[in-house]
C-alpha positions as CSV (number, residue, x, y, z in Angstrom):
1,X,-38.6,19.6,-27.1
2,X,-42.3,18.8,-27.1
3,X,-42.8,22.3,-28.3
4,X,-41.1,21.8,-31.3
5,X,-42.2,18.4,-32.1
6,X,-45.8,19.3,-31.8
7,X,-44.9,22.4,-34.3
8,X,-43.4,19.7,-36.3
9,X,-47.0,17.7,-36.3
10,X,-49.0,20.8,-37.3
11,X,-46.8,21.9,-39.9
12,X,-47.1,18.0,-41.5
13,X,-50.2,17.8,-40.7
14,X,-51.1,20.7,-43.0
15,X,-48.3,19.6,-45.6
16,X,-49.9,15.9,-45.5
17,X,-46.5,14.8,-44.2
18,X,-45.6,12.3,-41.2
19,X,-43.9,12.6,-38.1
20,X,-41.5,9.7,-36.3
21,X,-39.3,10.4,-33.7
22,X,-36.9,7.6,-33.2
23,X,-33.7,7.3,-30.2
24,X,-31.7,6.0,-32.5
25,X,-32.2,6.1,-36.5
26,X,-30.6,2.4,-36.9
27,X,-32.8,0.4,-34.4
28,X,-36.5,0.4,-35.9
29,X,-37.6,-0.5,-32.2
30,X,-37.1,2.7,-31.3
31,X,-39.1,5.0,-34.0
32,X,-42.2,6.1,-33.0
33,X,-44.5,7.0,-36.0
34,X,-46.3,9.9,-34.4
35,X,-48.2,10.8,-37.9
36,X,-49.0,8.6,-40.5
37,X,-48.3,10.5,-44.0
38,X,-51.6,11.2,-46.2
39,X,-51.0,8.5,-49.2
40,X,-51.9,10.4,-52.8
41,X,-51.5,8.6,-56.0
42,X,-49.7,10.6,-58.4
43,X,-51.3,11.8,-61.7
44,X,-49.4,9.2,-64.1
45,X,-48.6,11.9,-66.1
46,X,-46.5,14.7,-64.0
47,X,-45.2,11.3,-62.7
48,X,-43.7,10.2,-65.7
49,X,-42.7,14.4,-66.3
50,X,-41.0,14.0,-62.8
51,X,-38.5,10.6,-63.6
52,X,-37.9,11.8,-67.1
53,X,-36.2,15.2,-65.7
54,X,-35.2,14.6,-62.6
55,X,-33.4,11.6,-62.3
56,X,-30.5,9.8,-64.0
57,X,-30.4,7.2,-67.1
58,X,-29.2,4.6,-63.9
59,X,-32.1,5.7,-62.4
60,X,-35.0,5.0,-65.2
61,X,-33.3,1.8,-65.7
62,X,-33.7,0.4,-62.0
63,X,-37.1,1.9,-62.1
64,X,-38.5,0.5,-65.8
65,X,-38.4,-3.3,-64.7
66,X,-40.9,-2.4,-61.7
67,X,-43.3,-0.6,-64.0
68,X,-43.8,-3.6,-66.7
């Protein structure tokens, strides 16, 4: 197990992704962030590319209000 979780780290690690490990995914006392994610900001653009073709009319309009 610590063999794969520490493959798990390197791989994020070069992915800018995080790690938890957790005994039980419905009690938050029990997830242990073992990698904090790298935090990018998006070019507003490919941003804007990404919700316009990826995801649903219910979608846009749950997102807009937080936007404006």
């Amino acid at each position: 197990m610590k063999q794969t979780i520490e493959e798990a780290r390197r791989v994020g690690r070069a992915h800018g992704v995080g790690l938890i490990t957790m005994g039980d995914p419905r009690a938050w006392d029990t997830w242990n962030e073992l990698k904090e994610a790298r935090r990018v900001e998006p070019d507003p653009e490919r941003l804007d590319e990404f919700i316009s073709v990826q995801l649903s009319q219910d979608a846009h309009d749950r997102i807009a209000p937080a936007l404006h």
